[in-house]
KETORMI-657359 format. One record per residue: x, y, z of N, C-alpha, C in turn; residue in three letters. Coordinates in pm, whole numbers, padded with zeros to 5 digits, always signed. Example, Ala and Ser with C-alpha at 12.3 -4.5 7.8 and 13.67 -1.06 7.14 Angstrom:
<nodes>
+01319-00569+00780+01230-00450+00780+01320-00330+00780ALA +01285-00225+00708+01367-00106+00714+01290+00003+00787SER 
</nodes>
This chain:
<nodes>
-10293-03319-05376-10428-03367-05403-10437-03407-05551UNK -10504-03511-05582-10526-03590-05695-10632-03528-05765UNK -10616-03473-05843-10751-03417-05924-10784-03528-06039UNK -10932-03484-06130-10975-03546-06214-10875-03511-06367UNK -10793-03405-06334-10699-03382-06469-10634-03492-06451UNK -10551-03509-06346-10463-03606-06367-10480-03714-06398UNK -10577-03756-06399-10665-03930-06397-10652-03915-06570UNK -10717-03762-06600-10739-03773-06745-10639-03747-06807UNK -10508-03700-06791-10391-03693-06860-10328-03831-06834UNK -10354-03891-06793-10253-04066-06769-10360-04117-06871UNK -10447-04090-06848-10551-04182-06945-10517-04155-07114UNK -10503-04022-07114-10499-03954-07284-10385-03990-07278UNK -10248-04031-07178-10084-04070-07242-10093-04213-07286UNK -10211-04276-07226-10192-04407-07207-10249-04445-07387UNK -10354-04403-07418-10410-04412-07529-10344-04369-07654UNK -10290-04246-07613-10158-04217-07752-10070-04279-07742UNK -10021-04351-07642-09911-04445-07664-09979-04611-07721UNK -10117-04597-07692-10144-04718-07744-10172-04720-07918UNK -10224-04590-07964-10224-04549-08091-10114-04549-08159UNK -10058-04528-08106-09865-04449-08159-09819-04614-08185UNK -09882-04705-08080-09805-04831-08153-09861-04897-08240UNK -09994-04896-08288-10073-04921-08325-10023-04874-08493UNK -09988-04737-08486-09977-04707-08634-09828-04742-08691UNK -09747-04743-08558-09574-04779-08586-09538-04845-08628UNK -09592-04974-08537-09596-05118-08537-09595-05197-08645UNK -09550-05344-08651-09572-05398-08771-09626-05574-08706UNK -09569-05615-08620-09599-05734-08539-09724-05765-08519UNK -09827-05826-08468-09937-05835-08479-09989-05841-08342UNK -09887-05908-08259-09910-05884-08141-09861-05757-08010UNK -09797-05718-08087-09827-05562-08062-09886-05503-08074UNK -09955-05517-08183-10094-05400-08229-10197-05473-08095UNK -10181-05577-08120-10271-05623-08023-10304-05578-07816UNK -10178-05593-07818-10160-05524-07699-10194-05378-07668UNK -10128-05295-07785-10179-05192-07825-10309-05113-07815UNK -10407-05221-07851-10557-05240-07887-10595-05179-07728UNK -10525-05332-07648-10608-05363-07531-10553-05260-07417UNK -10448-05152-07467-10391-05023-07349-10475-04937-07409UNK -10515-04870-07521-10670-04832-07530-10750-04838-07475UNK -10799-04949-07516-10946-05018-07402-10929-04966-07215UNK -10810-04997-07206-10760-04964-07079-10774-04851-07012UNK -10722-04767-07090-10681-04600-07110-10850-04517-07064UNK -10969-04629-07200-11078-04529-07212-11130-04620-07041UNK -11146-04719-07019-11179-04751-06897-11111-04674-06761UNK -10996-04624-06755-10938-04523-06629-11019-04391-06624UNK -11070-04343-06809-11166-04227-06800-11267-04228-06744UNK -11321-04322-06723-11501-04405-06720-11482-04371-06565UNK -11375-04497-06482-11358-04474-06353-11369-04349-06271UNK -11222-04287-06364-11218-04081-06316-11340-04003-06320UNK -11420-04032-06440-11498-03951-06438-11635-03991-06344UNK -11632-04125-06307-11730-04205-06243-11752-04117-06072UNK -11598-04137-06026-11553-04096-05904-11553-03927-05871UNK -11511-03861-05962-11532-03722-05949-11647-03697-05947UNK -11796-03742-05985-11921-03666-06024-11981-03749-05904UNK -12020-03684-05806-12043-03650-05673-12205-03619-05673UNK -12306-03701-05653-12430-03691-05631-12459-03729-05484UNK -12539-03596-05410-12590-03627-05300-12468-03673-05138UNK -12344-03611-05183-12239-03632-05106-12147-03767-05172UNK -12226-03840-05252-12169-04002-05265-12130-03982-05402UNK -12007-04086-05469-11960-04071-05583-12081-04173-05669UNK -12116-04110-05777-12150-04161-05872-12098-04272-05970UNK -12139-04445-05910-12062-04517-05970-12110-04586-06075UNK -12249-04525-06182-12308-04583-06243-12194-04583-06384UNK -12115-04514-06343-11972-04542-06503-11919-04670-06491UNK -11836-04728-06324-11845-04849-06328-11890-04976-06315UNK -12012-04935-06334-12073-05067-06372-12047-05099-06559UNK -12077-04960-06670-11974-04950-06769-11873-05044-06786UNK -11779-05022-06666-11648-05102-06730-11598-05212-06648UNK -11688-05244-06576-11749-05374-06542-11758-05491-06703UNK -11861-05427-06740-11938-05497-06886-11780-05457-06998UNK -11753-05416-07017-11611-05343-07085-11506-05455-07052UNK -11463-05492-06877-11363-05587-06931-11368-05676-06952UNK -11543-05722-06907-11594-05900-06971-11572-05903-07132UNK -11605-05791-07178-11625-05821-07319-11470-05824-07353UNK -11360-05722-07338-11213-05753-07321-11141-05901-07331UNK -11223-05952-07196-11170-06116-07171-11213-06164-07273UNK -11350-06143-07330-11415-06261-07445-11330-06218-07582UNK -11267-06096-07580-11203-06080-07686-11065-06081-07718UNK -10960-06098-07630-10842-06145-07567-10870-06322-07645UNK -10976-06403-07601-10963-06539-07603-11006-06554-07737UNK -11060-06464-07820-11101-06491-07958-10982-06429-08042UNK -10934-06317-07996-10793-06239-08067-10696-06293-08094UNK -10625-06429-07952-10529-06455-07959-10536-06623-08054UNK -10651-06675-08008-10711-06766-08131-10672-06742-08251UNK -10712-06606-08317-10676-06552-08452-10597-06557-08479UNK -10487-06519-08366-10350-06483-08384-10253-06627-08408UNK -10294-06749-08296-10218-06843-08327-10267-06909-08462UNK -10374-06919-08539-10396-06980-08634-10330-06911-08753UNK -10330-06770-08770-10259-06699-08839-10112-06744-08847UNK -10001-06755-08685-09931-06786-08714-09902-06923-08741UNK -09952-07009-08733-09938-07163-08790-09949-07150-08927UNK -10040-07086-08963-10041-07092-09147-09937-07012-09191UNK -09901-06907-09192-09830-06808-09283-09656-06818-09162UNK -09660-06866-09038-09524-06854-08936-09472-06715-08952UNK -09549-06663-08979-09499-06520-08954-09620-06431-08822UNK -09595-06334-08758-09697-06249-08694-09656-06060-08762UNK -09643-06117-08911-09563-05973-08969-09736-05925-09017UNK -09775-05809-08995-09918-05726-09067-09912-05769-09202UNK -09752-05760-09330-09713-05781-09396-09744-05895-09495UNK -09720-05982-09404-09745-06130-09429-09891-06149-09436UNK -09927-06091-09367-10091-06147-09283-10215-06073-09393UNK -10168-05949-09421-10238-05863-09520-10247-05942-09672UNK -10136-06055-09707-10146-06095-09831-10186-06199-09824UNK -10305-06245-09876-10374-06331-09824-10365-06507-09911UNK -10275-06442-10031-10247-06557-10101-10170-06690-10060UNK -10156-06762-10111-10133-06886-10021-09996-06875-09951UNK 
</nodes>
């Protein structure tokens, strides 16, 4: 049987591994990806915890409607992120944090 731990321990591995690359990392599109297994991670909590809390016999799905609105905003930010990202790399041809942090010409 599937309990609500387990939902929440995949969720908390998923998020420290998205942190862990986040601080490791140096690429830009890694961090990026990074970002968006976060986002991910806290949305599997939303779900778990949505589905376990049991009102009136029926699961309580007012969490996902939550992350409903969560991955629209995701998509709108995916299409503005990676925008950033290619203009960044056209100017500087690098996707190094390194590069990107020095802002001089």
């Amino acid at each position: 049987m599937i309990t609500l731990n387990h939902y929440l321990i995949v969720s908390s591995a998923l998020f420290a591994l998205g942190l862990a690359g986040i601080i490791v990392r140096r690429n830009i599109l890694v961090i990026y990806m990074c970002l968006e297994m976060m986002l991910s991670a806290a949305n599997l909590a939303l779900v778990a915890f949505s589905r376990f809390r049991v009102t009136d016999g029926l699961p309580d799905y007012s969490a996902q409607a939550l992350v409903f609105f969560t991955i629209t905003v995701a998509a709108a930010e995916v299409a503005v992120g990676l925008a950033i990202i290619v203009a960044l790399y056209r100017s500087k041809q690098s996707v190094d944090v390194e590069s990107v942090t020095k802002m001089q010409g």
